[in-house]
PAGUKOL-38675 format. One line per 10 residues: their letters; for each residue z, y, x of N, C-alpha, C. Coordinates in steps of 0.001 Angstrom, whole numbers, plus 500000, padded with zeros to 6 digits. Atoms other than C-alpha are relative to their C-alpha. Example, Ala and Ser with C-alpha at 12.3 -4.5 7.8 and 13.67 -1.06 7.14 Angstrom:
// residues 2
AS> 500000/498810/500890/507800/495500/512300/500000/501200/500900  499940/498810/499180/507140/498940/513670/500730/501090/499230
This chain:
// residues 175
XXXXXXXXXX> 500610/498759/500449/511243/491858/520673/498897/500367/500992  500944/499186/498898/508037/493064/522114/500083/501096/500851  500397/498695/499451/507137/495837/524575/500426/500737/499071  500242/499589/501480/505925/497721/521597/501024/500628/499345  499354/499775/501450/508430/497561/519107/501288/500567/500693  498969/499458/499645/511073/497871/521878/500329/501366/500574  500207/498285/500335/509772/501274/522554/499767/500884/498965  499915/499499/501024/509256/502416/519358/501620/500051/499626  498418/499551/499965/512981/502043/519047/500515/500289/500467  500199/498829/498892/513464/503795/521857/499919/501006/499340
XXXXXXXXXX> 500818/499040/500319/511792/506261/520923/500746/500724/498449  499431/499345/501237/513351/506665/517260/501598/500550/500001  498174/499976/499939/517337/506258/518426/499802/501716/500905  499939/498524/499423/516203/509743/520561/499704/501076/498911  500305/498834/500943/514301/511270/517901/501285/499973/498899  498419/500147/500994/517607/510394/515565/501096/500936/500803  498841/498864/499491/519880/512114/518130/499546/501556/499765  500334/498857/499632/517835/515222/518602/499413/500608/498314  500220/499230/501387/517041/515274/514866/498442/500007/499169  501732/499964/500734/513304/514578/514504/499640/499503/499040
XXXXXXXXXX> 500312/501350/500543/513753/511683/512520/500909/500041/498471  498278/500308/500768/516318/511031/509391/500110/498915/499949  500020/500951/499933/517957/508439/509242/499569/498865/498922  500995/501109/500814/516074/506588/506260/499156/499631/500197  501515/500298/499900/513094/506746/507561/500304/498832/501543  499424/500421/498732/514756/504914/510732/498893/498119/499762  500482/501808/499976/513849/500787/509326/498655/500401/499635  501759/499802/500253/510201/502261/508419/499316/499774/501247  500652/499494/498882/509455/503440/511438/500028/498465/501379  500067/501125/499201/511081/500213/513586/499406/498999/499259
XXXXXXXXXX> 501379/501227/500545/508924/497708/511342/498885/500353/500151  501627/499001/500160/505842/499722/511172/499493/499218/501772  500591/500240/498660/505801/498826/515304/499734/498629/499828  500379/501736/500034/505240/494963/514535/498262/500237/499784  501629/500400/500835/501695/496023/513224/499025/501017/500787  501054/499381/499575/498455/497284/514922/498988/500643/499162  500815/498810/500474/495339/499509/514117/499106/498828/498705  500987/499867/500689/493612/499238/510890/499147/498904/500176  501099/500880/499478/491475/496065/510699/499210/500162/498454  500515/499279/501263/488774/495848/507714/500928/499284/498915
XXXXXXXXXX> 499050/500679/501345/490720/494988/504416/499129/499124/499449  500403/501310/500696/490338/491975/502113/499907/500861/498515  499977/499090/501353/489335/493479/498500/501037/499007/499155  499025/500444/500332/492579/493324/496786/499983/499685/498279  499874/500057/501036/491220/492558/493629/499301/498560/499500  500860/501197/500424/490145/488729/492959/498474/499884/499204  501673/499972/500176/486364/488236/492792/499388/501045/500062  500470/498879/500171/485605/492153/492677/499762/500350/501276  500630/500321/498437/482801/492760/495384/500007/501818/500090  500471/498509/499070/482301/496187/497353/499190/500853/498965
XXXXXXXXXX> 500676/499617/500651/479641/496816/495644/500056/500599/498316  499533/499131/501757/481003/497056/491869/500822/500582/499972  499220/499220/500648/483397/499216/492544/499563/501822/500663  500171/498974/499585/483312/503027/493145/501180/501040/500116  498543/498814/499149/485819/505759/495120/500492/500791/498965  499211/499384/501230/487902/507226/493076/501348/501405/501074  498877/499258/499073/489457/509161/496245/499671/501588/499662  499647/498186/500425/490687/513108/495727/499301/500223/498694  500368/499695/501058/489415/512715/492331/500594/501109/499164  499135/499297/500524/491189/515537/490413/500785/499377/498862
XXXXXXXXXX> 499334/500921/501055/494261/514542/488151/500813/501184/499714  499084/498616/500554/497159/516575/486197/500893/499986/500622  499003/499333/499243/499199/518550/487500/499394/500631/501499  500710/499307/499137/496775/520011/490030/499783/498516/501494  500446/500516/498980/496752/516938/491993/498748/499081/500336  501247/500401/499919/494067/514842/493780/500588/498353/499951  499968/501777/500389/493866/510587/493092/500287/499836/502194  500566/500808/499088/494945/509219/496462/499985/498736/500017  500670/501587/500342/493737/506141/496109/498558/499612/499290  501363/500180/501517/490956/504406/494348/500343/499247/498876
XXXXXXXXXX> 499895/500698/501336/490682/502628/490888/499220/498724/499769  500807/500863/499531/489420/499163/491175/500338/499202/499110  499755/500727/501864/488804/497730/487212/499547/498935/500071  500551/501575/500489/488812/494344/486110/501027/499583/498925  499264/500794/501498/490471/492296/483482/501125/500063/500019  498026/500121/500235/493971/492598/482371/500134/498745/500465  499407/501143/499921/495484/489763/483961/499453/499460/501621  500663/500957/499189/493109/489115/487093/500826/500274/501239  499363/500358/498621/494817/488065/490644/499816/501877/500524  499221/499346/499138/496333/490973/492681/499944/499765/501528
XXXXXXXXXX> 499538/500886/498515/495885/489862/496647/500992/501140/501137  499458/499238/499281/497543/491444/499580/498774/500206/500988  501429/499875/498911/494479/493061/501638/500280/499752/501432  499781/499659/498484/496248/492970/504889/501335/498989/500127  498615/500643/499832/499005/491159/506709/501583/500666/499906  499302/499480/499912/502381/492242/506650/501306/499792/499554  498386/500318/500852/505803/492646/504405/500165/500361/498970  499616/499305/500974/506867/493194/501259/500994/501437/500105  499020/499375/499632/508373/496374/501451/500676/500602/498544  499540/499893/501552/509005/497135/497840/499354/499462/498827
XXXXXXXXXX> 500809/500353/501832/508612/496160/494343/501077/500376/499007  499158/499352/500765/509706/497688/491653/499036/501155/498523  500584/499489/500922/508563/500483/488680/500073/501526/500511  499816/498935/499805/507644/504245/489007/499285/500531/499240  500551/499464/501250/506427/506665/486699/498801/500195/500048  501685/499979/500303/502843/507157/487799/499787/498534/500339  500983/501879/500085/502030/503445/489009/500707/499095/499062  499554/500996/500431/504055/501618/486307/500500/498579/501115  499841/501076/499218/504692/498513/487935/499466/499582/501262  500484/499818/498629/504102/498540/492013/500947/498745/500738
XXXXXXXXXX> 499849/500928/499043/503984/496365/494878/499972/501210/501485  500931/499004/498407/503673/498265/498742/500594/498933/501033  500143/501095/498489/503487/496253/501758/499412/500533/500900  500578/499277/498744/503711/497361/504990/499463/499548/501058  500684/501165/498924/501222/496133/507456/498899/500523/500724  501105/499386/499345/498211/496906/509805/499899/501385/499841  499723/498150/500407/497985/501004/510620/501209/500173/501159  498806/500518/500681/500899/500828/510640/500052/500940/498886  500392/499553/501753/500222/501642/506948/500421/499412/499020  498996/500089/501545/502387/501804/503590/498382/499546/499397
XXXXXXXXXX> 501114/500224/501148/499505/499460/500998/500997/500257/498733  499263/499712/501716/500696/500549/497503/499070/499527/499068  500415/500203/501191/499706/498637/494533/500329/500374/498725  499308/499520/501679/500029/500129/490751/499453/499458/499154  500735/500111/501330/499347/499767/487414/500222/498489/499758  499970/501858/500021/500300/495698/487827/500808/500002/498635  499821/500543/501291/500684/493997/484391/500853/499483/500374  499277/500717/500078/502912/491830/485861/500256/499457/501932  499852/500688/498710/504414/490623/489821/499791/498221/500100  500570/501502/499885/503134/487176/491273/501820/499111/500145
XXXXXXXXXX> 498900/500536/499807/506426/484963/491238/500076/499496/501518  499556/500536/498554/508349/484500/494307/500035/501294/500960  499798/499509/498871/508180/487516/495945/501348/500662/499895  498481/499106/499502/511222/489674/497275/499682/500745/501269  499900/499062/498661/511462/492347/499827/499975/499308/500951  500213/500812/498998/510692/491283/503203/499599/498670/500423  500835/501678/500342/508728/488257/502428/498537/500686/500902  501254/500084/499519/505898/487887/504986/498912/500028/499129  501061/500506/500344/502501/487930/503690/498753/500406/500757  501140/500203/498913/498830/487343/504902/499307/500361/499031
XXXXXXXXXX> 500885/499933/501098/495964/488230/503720/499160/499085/499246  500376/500704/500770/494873/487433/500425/501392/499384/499534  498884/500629/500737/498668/486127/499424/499963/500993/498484  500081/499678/502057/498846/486803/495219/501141/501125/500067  498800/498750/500267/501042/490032/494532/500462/500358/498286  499863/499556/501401/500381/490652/490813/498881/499262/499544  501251/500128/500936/498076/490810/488388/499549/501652/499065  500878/498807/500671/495758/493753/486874/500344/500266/498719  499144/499850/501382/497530/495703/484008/499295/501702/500014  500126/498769/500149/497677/499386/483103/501349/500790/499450
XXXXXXXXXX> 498213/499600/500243/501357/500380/483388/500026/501310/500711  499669/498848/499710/502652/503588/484050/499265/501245/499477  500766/499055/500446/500527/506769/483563/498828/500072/499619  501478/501269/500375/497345/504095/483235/499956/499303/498794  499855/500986/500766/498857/503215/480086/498843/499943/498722  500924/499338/500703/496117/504760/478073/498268/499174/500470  501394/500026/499240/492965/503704/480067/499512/498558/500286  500207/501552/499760/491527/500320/480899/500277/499609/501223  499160/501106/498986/493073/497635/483001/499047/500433/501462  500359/500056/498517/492544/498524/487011/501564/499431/500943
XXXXXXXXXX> 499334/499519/498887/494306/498739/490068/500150/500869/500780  500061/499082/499244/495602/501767/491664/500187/499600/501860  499759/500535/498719/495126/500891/495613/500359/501396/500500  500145/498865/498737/496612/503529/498209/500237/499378/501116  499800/500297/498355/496796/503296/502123/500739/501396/500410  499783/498645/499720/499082/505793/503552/500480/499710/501463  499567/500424/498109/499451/505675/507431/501783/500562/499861  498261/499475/499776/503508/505911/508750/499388/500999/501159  499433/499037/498874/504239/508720/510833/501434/500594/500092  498501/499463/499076/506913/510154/512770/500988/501019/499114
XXXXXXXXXX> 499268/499588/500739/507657/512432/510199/499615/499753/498306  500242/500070/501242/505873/511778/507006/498904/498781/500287  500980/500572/499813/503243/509189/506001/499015/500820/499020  501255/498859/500535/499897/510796/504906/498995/498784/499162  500865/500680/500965/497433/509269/502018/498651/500084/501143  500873/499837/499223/494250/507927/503880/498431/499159/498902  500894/500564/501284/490686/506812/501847/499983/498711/500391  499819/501372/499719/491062/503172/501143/498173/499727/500034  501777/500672/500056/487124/502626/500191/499583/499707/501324  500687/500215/498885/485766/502942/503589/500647/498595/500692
XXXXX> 499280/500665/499615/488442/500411/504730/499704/498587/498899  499940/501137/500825/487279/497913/501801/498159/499955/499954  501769/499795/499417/483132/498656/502897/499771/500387/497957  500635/499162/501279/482977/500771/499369/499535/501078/500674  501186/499157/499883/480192/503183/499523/500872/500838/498667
């Protein structure tokens, strides 16, 4: 175990006694220390350049809230990558992203993928990946079911007590 990670657990088994912490958030917080700051992301959407896509961050949506994330359209069906290194940390279905991927990695930052037509075979929780490993494919599941085929991308940094939505564009050189 590194330095690092072996202070970060440190650090959480106190905040757990004294209460800062709960204990679910406990295996977030000791994985999260494997991973460093923010490097630039890989665009997580096969062949789709910087340039064709546009921010879709705090956009307004229903129910009074704002988009965190952006919307990054292409063809039903096209490759899914993982922008960053890291882990599978879930996969599974939820009512606004339909069908999601999140992988926790660089940041130390929750990536959340939605709206996937379909998961890349082979993965499972805690499966390494690098960037650019296949996650899905481009659908419009969940509350997207209406609208044309994208990808919902979020980045949400971990913290100590909550993780916070952060703008992915700048992090993928969208203007």
């Amino acid at each position: 175990m590194s330095r690092r990670a072996w202070l970060v657990s440190l650090s959480c088994v106190v905040c757990l006694l004294v209460g800062a912490v709960s204990l679910p958030r406990m295996p977030l917080l000791i994985h999260a220390a494997r991973y460093g700051r923010p490097r630039a992301l890989k665009m997580p959407v096969s062949g789709l350049q910087p340039r064709e896509a546009r921010s879709s961050w705090h956009a307004p949506r229903s129910g009074g809230r704002k988009h965190e994330g952006i919307d990054l359209f292409a063809k039903q069906g096209t490759t899914v990558v993982s922008a960053t290194r890291g882990e599978i940390w879930r996969i599974g279905r939820d009512k606004l992203g339909g069908n999601v991927v999140t992988v926790l990695g660089d940041g130390p930052a929750l990536y959340y993928y939605a709206h996937l037509d379909d998961w890349e075979d082979g993965l499972f929780v805690g499966r390494r990946v690098e960037k650019g490993t296949p996650l899905g494919f481009v659908g419009n599941t969940g509350n997207a079911r209406t609208t044309p085929s994208h990808l919902h991308f979020g980045v949400y940094r971990v913290g100590w007590w909550r993780s916070r939505a952060v703008d992915p564009a700048p992090l993928l050189g969208i203007r």
